[in-house]
C-alpha positions as CSV (number, residue, x, y, z in Angstrom):
1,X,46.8,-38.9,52.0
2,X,46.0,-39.1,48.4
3,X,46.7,-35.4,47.7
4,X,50.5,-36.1,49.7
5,X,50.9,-39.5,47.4
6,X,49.8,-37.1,43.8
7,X,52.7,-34.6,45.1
8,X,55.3,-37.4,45.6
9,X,55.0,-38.7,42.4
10,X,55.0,-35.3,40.7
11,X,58.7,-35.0,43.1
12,X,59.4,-38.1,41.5
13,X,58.5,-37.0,37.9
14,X,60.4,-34.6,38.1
15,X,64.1,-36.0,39.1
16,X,63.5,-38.3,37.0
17,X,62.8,-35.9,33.9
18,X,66.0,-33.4,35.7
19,X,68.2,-36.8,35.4
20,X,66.7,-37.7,31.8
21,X,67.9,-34.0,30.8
22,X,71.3,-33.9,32.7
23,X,72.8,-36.7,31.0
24,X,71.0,-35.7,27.8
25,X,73.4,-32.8,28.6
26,X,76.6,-34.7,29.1
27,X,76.7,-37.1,26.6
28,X,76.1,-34.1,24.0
29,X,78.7,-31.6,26.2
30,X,81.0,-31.0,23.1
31,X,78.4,-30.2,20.9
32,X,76.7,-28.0,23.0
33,X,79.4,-26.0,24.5
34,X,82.5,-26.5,22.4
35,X,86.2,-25.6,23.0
36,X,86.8,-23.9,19.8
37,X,83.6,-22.0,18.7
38,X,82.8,-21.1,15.3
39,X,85.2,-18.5,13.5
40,X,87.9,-19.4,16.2
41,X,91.4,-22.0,15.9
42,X,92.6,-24.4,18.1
43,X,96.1,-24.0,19.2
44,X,98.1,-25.9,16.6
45,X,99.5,-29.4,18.5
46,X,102.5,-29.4,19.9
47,X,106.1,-29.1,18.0
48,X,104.0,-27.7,15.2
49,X,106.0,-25.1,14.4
50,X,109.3,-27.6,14.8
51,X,111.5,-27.8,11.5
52,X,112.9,-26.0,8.6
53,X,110.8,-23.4,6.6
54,X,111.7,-22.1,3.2
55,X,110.0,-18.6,2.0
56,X,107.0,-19.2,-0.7
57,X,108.9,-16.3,-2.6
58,X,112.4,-17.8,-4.2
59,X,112.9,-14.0,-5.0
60,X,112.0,-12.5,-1.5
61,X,114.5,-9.6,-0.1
62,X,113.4,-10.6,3.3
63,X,113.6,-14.0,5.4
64,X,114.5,-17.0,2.9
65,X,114.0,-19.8,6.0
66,X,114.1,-20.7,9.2
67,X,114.7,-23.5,11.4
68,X,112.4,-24.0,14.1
69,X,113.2,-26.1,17.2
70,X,109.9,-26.0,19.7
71,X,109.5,-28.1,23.6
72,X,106.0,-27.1,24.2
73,X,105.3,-23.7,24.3
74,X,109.1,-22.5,24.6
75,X,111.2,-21.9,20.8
76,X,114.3,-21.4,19.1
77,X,114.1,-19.6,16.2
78,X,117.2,-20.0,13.8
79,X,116.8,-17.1,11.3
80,X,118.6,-16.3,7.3
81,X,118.0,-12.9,5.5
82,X,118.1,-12.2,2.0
83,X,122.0,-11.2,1.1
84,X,124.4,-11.4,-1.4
85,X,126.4,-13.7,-2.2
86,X,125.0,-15.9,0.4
87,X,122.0,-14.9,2.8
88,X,122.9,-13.6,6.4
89,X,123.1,-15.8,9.1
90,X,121.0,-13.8,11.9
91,X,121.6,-16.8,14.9
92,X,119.2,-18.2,16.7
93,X,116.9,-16.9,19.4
94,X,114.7,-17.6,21.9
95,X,110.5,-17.5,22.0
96,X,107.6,-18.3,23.4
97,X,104.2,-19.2,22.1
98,X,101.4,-17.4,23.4
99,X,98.2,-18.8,22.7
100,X,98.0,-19.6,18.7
101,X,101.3,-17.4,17.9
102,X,105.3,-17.9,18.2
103,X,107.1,-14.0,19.6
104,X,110.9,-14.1,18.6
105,X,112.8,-10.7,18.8
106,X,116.3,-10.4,17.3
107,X,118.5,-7.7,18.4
108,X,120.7,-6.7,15.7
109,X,122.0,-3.2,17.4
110,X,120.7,-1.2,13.8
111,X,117.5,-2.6,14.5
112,X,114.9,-4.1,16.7
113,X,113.1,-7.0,14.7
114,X,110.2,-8.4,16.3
115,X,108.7,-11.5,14.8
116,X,105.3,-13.0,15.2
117,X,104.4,-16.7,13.9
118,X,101.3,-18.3,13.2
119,X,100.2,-21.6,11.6
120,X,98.2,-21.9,8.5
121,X,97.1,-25.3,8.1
122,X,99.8,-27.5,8.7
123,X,102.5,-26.8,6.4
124,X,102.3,-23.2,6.1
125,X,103.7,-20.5,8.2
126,X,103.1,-17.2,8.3
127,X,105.5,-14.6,9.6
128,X,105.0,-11.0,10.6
129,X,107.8,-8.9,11.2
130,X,108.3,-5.6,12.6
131,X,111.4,-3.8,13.1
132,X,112.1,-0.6,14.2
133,X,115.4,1.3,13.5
134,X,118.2,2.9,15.6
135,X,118.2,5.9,13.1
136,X,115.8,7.9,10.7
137,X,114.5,5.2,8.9
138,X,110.7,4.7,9.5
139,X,109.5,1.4,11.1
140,X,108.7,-1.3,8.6
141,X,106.5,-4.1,8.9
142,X,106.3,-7.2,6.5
143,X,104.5,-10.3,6.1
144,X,105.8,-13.9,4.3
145,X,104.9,-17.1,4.1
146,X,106.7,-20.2,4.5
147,X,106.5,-23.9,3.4
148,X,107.8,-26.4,5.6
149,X,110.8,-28.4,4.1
150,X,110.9,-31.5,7.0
């Protein structure tokens, strides 16, 4: 009977010692197994990207600013290009964020712009654009960055 009671408590021991480390576990769950590991970003918060951006570069040939209207993952990007007297009104489109970015394409029948946004701390933006070319012309692919005016 002794050896039985030796076992029990061992049985015992050891729940209790599985317990002790099982809420060690999750009261420390965020430390130990986080939701942004090192090297990665968080998705920026919601209606982050919302509100009017103005190029870093007062001298840029490309995008001077854009206006920004996000619900939750779904955009409208309101778009101006470098012109001359007064930059080029390219409308406004519709995107999507997927994951950390912002995809807008416009469609200006010459070309096929495809735009990719990203956050960069909290007021910068940072645009890539590709657009490919009804004609000759190679593809060209830029990158800006914006500050945010409001």
């Amino acid at each position: 009977m002794e050896g039985k009671s030796n076992w029990v408590a061992i049985g015992v021991a050891i729940i209790g010692l599985i317990g002790v480390l099982g809420a060690a576990v999750i009261g420390n769950w965020d430390k130990l197994f986080p939701d942004n590991p090192p090297g990665h970003t968080k998705s920026p918060p919601a209606n982050s990207f919302q509100g009017l951006w103005v190029n870093r570069d007062p001298n840029t040939r490309g995008i001077t600013k854009l206006e920004i209207e996000q619900d939750g993952a779904q955009f409208r990007v309101h778009a101006w290009g470098k012109c001359h007297p007064t930059d080029c009104d390219w409308g406004v489109e519709k995107g999507a964020l997927i994951g950390d970015e912002a995809n807008v394409t416009w469609d200006q029948k010459f070309v096929l712009i495809k735009m990719a946004l990203s956050m960069r701390g909290a007021s910068q933006l940072h645009v890539v654009t590709d657009s490919v070319f009804n004609d000759d012309r190679p593809r060209q692919r830029s990158e800006e960055s914006f500050v945010k005016q409001f």
